[in-house]
N, C-alpha and C positions, 0 to 999 in steps of 0.2 A: 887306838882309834884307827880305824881303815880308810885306807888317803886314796886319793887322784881319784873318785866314786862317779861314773855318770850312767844313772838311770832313768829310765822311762818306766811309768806304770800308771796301766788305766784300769778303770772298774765301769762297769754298769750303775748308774744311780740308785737300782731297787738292790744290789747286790747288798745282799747280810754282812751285816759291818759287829761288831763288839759291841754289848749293849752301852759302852762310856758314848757312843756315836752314833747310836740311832737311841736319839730323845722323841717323843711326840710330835709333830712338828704344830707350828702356832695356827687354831681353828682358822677356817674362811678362809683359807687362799685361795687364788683361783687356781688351775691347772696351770697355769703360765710360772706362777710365784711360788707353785708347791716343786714344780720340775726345777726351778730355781737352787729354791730351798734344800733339796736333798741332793743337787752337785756340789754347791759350798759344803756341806756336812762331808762328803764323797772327797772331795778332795781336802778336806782338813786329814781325815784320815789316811790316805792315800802320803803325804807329807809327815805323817805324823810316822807311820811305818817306815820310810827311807831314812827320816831320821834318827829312831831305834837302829837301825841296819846300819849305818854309817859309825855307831856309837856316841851321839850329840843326845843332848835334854832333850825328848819333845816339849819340854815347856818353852823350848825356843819359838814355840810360837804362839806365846800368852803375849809374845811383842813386838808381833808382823808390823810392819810400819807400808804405808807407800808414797810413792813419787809422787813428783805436784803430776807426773800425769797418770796416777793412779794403778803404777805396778807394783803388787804386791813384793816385798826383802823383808828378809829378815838381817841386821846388823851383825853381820859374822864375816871375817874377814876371805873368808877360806870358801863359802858356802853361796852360790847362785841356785834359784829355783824359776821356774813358771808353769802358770797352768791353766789350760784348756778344756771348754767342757761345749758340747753341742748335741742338741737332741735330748738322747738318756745318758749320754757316756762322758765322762769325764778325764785327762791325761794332765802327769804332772811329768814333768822334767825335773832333773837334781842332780847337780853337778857341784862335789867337794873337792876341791885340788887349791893346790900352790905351784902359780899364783891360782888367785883367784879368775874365773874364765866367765863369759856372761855366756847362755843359754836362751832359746825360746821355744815355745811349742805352738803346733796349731793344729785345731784337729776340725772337721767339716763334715757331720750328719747329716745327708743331704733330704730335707724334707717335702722338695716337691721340683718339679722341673723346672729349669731355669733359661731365660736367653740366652746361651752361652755367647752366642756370636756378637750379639749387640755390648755385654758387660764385655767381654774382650776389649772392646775401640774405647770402653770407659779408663784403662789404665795399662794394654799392652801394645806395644809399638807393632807395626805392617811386619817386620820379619819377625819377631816372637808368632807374631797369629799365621804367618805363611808356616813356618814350622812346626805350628798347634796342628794345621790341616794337612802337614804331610805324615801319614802314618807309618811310613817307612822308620821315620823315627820315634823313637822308644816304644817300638811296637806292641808291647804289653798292654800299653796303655790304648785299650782299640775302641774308648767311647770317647765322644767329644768330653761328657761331662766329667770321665777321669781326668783331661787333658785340662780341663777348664779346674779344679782341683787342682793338680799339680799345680799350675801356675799360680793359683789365688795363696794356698797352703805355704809354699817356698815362700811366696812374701811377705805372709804375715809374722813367718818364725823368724825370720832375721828382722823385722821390724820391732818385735816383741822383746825381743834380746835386750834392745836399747830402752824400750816404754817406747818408742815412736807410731803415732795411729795410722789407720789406714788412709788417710790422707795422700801417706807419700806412697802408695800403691806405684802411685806412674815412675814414680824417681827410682825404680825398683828395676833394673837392667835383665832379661831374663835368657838363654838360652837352651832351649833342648840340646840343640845339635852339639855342643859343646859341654853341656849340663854345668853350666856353671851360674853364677847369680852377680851380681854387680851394683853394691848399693853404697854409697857413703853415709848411712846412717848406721853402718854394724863394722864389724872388725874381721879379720880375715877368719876360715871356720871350715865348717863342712855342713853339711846340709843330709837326712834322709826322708825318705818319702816313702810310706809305705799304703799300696793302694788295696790290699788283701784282706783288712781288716772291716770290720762291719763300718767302719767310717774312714775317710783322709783322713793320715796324721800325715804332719812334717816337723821334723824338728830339727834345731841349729845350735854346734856348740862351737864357741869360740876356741882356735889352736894359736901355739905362741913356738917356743923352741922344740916342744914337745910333746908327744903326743901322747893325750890321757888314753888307760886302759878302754880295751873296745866297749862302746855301748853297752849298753842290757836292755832288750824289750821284754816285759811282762806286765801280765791281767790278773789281776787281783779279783779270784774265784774261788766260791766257794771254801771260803774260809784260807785261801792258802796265795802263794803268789807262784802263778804257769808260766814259765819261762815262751818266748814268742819266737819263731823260727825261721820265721820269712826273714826274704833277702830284702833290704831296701832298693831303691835307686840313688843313686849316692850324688850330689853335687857338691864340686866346693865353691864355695864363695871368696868375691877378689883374690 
């Protein structure tokens, strides 16, 4: 079996899956519960492939269990997942090593324009938003509503790590200039961000003495898995 494993892989919801995973889906849904419906399917298979690739049963997940606050594990000592889905797109994280390491992902298909300025004062402090509006920093990032991303993204993957909601948004410490994150609800880690892809992702894996082999980003396309090329932004946390 293939150890210390952390991958990323996302799909499109309409993307052609194996016929075991694209069943009919249940009449009369509205578009709301059918967009639903074929990201859970999206991402059962998406899971189901990493854990072929890792060498684990996919029937490991005939007995996903979750938390009283409702994040999906599977009972395996060695094995962390989570997963993300907005819009049409879907992202799972998956992370096998010893020790065991927790993981989170988040991803943000932006479907219409947003206040950015006003959600800002909902949950980041006057110098995280004075550094939002200096573009000198992280200049790539040259739209508010990347900058507004970044900032929401970083917080939900280390929040996610733990099952903690977005409640604790504010209790979420944030710096550009320093690219680091600061939260007592996750364990120390690293953080990436990548703003290139047809939606935000951020994702967070827990580090301890050692450091797991480097990530894998890839999209599960047309029948195959496209390794992904882009550079992140990289933060570490605490």
């Amino acid at each position: 079996m293939k150890t210390d494993r952390l991958q990323i892989l996302f799909a499109h919801n309409d993307e052609a899956l194996p016929p075991a995973f694209s069943p009919t889906p249940p009449p009369h849904l509205s578009a709301r519960l059918l967009r639903k419906w074929k990201s859970r399917r999206t991402a059962h298979f998406l899971l189901n492939r990493l854990l072929q690739q890792s060498g684990l049963d996919p029937d490991l997940l005939k007995d996903m269990q979750r938390t009283i606050s409702d994040r999906p594990y599977l009972d395996h000592d060695r094995l962390d997942f989570n997963i993300s889905h907005s819009g049409d797109w879907v992202a799972v994280i998956f992370s096998l090593s010893q020790p065991k390491r927790a993981v989170g992902i988040d991803i943000e298909h932006p479907q219409k324009v947003r206040r950015y300025r006003d959600l800002f004062r909902y949950f980041a402090a006057e110098s995280e938003i004075a550094e939002i509006e200096n573009g000198n920093i992280l200049p790539q990032l040259d739209r508010l509503s990347s900058r507004f991303y970044l900032s929401w993204c970083l917080r939900e993957a280390v929040l996610k790590s733990q099952g903690v909601g977005i409640v604790k948004l504010s209790e979420v410490r944030h710096s550009l200039a320093q690219q680091r994150i600061f939260s007592a609800h996750c364990p120390k880690g690293e953080l990436h961000f990548y703003h290139q892809l047809p939606f935000y992702l951020a994702y967070f894996f827990e580090q301890s003495g050692f450091m797991l082999s480097s990530p894998t980003l890839a999209q599960w396309q047309n029948g195959q898995i496209v390794p992904i090329q882009y550079s992140p932004i990289i933060y570490q946390v605490n």
